[in-house]
N, C-alpha and C positions, 0 to 999 in steps of 0.2 A: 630243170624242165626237160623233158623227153622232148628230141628235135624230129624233123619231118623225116628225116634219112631213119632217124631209131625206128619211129612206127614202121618200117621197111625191115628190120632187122630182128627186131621182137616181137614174137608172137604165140601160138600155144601150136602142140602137135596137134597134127590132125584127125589122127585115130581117137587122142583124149574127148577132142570137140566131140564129136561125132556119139561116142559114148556117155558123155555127157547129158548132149542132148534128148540120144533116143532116154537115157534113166528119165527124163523129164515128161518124156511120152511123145515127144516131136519126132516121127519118121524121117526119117532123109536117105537120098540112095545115097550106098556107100561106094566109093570106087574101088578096083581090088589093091590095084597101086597105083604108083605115082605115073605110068604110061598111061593106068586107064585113066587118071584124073587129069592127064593134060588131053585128053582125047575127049574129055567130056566136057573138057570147058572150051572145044574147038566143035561141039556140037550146033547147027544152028539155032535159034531159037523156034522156028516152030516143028523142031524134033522134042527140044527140051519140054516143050508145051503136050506136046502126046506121050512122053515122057510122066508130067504131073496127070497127068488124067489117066494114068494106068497105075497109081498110087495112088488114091483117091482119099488115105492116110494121112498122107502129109502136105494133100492141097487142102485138106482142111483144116491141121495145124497150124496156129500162132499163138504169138506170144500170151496175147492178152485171156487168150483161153485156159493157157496153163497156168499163168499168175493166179488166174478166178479158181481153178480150178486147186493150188495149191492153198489158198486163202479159204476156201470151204473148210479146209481140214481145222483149221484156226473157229474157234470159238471163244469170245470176248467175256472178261471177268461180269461186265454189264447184261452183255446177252441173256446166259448164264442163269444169273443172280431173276431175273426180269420172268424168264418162262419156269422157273422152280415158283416163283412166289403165284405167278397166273395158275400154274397147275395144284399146287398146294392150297394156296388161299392163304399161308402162311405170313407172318412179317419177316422184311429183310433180315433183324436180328436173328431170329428164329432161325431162318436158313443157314447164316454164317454160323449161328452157334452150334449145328450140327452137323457143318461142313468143315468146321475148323476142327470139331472134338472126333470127328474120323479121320483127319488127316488127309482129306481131300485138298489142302494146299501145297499139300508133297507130293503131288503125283499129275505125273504127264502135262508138266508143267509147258507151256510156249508164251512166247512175246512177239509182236509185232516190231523187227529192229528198221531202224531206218528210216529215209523220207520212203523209200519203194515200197516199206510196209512188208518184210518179207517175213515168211512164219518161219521160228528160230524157236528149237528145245534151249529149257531153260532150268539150269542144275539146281540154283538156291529158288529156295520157297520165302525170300522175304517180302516180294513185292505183294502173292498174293494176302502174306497172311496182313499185312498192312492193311490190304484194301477190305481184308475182312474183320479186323478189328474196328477201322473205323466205319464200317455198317453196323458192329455192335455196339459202338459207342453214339453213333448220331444217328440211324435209322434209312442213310441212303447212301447210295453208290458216289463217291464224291474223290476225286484223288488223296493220297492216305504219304505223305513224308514216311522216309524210308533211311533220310540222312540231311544232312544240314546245306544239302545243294540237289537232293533226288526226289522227285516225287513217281509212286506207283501212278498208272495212266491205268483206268479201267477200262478203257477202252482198247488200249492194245496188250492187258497183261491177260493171261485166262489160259484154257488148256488147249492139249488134243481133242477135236470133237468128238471123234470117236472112242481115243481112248478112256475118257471121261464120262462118255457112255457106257461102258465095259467098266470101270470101276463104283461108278455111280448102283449099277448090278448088284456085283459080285458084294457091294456092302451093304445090300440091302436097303437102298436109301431111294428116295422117289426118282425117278429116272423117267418125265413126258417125253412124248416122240418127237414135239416139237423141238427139242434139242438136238436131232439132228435136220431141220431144215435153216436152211443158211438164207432164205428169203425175206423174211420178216426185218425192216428193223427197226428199231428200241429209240427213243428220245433219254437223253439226258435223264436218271431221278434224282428227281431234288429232295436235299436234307429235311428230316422232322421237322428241325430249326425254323424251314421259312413258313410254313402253316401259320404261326402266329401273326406274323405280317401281312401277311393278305390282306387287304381290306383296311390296314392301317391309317388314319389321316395324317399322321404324322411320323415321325421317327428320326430319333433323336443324334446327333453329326457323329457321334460316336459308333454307335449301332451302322447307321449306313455305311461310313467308312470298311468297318468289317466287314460286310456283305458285300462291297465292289468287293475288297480283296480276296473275296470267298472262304470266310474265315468264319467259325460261330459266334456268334456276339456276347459276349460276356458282358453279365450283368455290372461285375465288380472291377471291370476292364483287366482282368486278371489275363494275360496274354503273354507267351514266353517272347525270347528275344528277337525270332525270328519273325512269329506273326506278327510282332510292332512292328517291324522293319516293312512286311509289308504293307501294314495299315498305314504306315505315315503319313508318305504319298498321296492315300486319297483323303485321307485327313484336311489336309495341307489345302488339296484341290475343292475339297465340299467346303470348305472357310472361305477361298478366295471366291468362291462361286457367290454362297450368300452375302460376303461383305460391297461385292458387285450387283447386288441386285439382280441375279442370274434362279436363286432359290431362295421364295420366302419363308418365312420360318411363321407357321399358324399363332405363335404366342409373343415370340420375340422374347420372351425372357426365359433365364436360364432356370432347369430343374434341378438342383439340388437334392430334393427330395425322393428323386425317380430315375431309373435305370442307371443312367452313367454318367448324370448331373452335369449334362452339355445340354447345348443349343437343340428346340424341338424343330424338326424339318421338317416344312409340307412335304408328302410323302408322294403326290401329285407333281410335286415343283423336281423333286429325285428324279421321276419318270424321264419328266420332258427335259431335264438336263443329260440325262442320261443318251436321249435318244438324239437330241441334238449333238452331242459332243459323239457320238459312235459307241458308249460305252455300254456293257452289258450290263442290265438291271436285272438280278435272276430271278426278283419276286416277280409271279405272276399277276395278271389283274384280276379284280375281283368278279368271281363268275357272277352276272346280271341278269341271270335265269334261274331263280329260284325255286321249287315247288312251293304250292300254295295247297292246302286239304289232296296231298298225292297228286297234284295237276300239274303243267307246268303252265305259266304264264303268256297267254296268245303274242307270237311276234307283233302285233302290233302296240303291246302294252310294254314291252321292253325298253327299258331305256338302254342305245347306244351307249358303245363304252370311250367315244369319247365325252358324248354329253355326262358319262358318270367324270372320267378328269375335267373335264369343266365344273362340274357341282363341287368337285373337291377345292379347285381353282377360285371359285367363289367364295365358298367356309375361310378359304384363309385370309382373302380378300375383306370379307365381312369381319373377320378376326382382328385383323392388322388395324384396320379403320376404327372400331372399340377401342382398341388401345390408344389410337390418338385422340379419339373423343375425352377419353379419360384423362392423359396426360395435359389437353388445353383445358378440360374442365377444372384441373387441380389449379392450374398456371392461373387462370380467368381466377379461381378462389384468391389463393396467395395476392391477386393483384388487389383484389375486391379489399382484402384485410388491410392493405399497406396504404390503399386511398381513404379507406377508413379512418386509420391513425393519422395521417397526415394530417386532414381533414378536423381532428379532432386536435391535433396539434397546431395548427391553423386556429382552431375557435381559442384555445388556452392563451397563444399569445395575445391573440384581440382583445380578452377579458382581462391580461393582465396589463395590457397598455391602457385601457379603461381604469384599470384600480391604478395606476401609477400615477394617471390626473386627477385621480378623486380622493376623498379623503378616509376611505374605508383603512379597516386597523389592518397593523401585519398580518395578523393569522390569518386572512384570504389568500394575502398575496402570499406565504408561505405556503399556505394550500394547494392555491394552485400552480405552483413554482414546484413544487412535490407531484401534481399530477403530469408538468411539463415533463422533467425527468424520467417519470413511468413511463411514458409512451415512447421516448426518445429511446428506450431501451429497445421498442420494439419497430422503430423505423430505420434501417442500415441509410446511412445518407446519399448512396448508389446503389438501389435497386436493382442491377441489372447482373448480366451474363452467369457467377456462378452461386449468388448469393439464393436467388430462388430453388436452384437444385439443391444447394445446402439444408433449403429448409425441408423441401420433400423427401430426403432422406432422412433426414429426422424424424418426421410424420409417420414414413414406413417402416424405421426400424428401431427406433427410442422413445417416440411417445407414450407407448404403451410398455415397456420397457420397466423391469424392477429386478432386485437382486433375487428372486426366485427363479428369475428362468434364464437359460444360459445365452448366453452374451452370441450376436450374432456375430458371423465370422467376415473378417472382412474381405481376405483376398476368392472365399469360396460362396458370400452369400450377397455381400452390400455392392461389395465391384463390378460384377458382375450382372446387376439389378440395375447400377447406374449407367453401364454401358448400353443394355438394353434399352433402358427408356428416356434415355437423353442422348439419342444418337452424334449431337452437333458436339459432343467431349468423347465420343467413345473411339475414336481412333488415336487419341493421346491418353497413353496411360497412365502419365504424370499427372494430369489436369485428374482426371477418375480415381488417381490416391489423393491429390491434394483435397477432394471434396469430400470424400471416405473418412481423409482424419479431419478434419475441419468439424465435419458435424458430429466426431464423435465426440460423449458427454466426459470421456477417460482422460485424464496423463500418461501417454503411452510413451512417453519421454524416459529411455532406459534408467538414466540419473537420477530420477525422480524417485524411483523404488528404492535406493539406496540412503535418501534422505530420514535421518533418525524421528 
């Protein structure tokens, strides 16, 4: 570490400062030498002060003018991309693909280095053409990986202003005048990708996770090594949320059949977790001013966008509650059947303690000595805890069930199903295979295939 004596010791010449500077456009008077420079700094101060007022140069010189003033020359990979498409009318694809096929990511290249942000020429062309393939591939200005620890920043990758003017010319290529004003500026665009989400009720733990990590959502969860790595994380995070009671999920059971065959998420319940915990949700809300026959809808008929997350907040609300009206309507059945048979098991023994005093022939009492036995097949003599869920899985995925159609899956369709709708086993996943195999109709007993 540089001690207090070195700052006394090392320093820069003062012809270089000086030259330095004025190349920056900062005036200063220069002394001729080092007499006149100790003579100057043995001037008083309100000589020195009439002094800056006969420079009128470099009493308006500072820093932060020349910074602005060097940062004008910088124009942003986004900027850029934003006033070709305002003045074209073009799609972002469109522009990269004719900015990339002339080579305009080889030329008079700059980056913004640093926390200072300072504009720096930039010899390789990978960052931009990164950031231009991936506008050709997803449709918006979004950071574009460049290496397995690098991502392009479009916001501080992009050219010389001018120079990029001057080439945009000479190839003949659209060139508005608004690229050279440095006032305007640009919000964030958002990928093709998120337009389908807009307006979503739901979306599924899979899907949103991708989207905190600002990743495209694949259908097939098809995702290299890297994007898992970043997905995990909120993976991990949007589970421990819902299993907390932090986001409801509109359905509570899992889709199989649909997108990425995870948990469906209030898409409402994302928001306001999102916003609660600080996180950035980049879907935006759904615009609640629609045209109606070319009009737009009087402010007064609008519905508020929080009253629109509250209606969402309700759907799911109304959703959740379906579901358990369903689950105790089935439960209240199952019961209804079991006091049934009892009930009927009950009158069988009373009728056969009847025949046991009287003198009626065997064949009654055989009879119904054979109907005791049918019902007892169908009374478990402990009704309770997992014997009911055994039969509702049965109801929902065997009763109807024949060797025509394919066998449902257990750890991808029935586990899965039971988790969801019996939540008092779903955090034991021992208890959720035990009931899995119990109600299946199979010998899945590996030994048992072997038997001749």
């Amino acid at each position: 570490m540089t001690s207090r004596s070195d700052a006394d010791v090392f320093g820069f010449r003062r012809s270089d400062i000086y030259d330095f500077l004025e190349s920056c456009g900062l005036k200063l008077s220069r002394p001729v030498d080092a007499q006149s420079a100790q003579e100057s700094a043995a001037v008083p101060r309100q000589e020195a002060d009439s002094s800056a007022s006969a420079h009128p140069d470099s009493a308006r010189a500072n820093f932060s003018a020349i910074t602005a003033a060097k940062r004008a020359q910088f124009i942003s990979y986004r900027e850029a991309m934003q006033k070709l498409r305002e003045f074209t009318g073009d799609k972002l694809q469109e522009i990269a693909v004719g900015l990339k096929s002339h080579g305009i990511h080889e030329k008079c290249l700059a980056y913004l280095a640093g926390p200072e942000q300072a504009v720096r020429r930039v010899t390789g062309s990978e960052d931009v053409a990164a950031l231009l393939d991936e506008t050709i591939e997803n449709g918006g200005i979004i950071p574009a990986w460049v290496g397995p620890d690098d991502q392009a920043d479009p916001d501080r990758c992009g050219w010389f202003r001018g120079d990029l003017i001057t080439t945009l010319r000479l190839s003949d290529l659209p060139c508005p005048d608004s690229l050279g004003n440095t006032d305007a500026p640009f919000a964030p665009e958002l990928p093709d990708w998120v337009g389908p989400y807009i307006g979503r009720h739901e979306i599924s733990l899979g899907h949103a996770a991708a989207i905190l990590a600002e990743i495209r959502p694949s259908p097939q969860y098809s995702y290299n090594n890297l994007e898992l790595n970043q997905i995990a994380p909120w993976r991990a995070a949007l589970k421990d949320a819902y299993k907390n009671g932090e986001i409801n999920s509109s359905t509570t059971r899992y889709r199989v059949d649909r997108e990425d065959g995870e948990l469906a998420l209030s898409h409402a319940g994302i928001r306001a977790w999102c916003a609660r915990r600080g996180h950035k949700w980049p879907i935006p809300e759904l615009n609640t001013q629609p045209a109606i026959d070319g009009g737009p809808i009087p402010a007064s008929d609008r519905m508020p966008v929080a009253d629109v997350a509250l209606a969402e907040r309700l759907r799911a609300a109304e959703a959740e509650i379906d579901r358990l009206r369903n689950i105790e309507a089935e439960s209240v059945e199952l019961r209804r059947r079991l006091d049934t048979a009892i009930a009927s098991l009950a009158d069988a023994n009373a009728r056969l303690a009847e025949l046991d005093a009287s003198d009626s022939g065997p064949a009654d009492v055989r009879s119904l000595r054979d109907e005791i036995v049918r019902l007892k097949e169908f009374v478990p003599p402990r009704p309770e805890f997992l014997i009911p869920i055994v039969v509702a899985v049965q109801k929902q995925f065997w009763a109807g069930w024949d060797e025509s159609k394919p066998r449902p899956k257990a750890a991808e369709e029935i586990q899965p199903w039971i988790s969801a709708n019996f939540p008092q086993i779903a955090d034991s996943n021992a208890l959720v295979q035990a009931v899995e195999k119990v109600a299946c109709p199979f010998n899945r007993n590996p030994s048992a295939k072997r038997l001749p």
